[in-house]
N, C-alpha and C positions, 0 to 999 in steps of 0.2 A: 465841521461835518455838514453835505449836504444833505438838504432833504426835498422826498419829490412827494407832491400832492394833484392828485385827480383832480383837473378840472374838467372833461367833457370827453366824452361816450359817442361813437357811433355806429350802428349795426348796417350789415353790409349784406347782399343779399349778392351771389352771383350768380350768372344763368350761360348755357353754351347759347353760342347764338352764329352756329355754325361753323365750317373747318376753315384750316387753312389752306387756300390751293396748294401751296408748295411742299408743307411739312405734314400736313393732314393733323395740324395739331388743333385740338380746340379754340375756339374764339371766344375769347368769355367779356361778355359783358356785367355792369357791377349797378345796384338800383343801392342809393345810401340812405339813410334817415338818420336825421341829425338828433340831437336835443336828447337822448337817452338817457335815462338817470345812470348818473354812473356807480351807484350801489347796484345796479343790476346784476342779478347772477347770473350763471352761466345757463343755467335751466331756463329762465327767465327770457333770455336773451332766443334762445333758440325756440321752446314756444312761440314769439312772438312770430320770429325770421319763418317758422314752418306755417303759422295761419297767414302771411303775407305772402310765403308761396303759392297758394293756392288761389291766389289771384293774378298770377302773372301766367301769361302764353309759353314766355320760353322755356325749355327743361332746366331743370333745374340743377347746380353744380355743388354751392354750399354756400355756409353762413359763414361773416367774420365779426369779430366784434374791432374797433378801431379807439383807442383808448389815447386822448393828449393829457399831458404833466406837465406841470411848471414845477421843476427844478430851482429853488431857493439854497440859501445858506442861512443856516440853521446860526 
C-alpha cells in the first residue's frame, strides 16, 4: 500500500489584472509565497492571504493554497 506525506505548502494570491480583448474574460494574475508550514489551516492560510492583500494594487480575485506530496510505498 502506498503512502503520501506533505512535504511543502504554498499560498497563492490571485489578482484580475485586467480583461481580455477578445473574450472579455478576466486576466488573472497569481503573486506565490513559498515555504508555508504545511500544518497550516485553512483559517490560517486565508488570514495571512487577506492582510497580504491589502498591500497589493490590483483587485483582488482569491486565495489558493498549493500543497506537493511525495508519494512512497509503505
Amino acid at each position: 500500500m502506498a503512502e503520501s506525506r506533505l512535504i511543502k505548502s504554498q499560498l497563492r494570491l490571485i489578482f484580475e489584472d485586467g480583461t481580455h480583448p477578445e473574450t472579455g474574460d478576466p486576466v488573472l494574475k497569481t503573486k506565490s509565497f513559498n515555504n508555508v508550514k504545511t500544518d497550516a489551516t485553512a483559517d490560517q492560510m486565508h488570514t495571512v492571504g487577506m492582510a497580504l492583500v491589502e498591500l497589493q494594487t490590483l483587485p483582488f480575485y482569491g486565495v489558493e493554497r498549493y500543497d506537493n506530496s511525495e508519494i512512497t510505498e509503505a
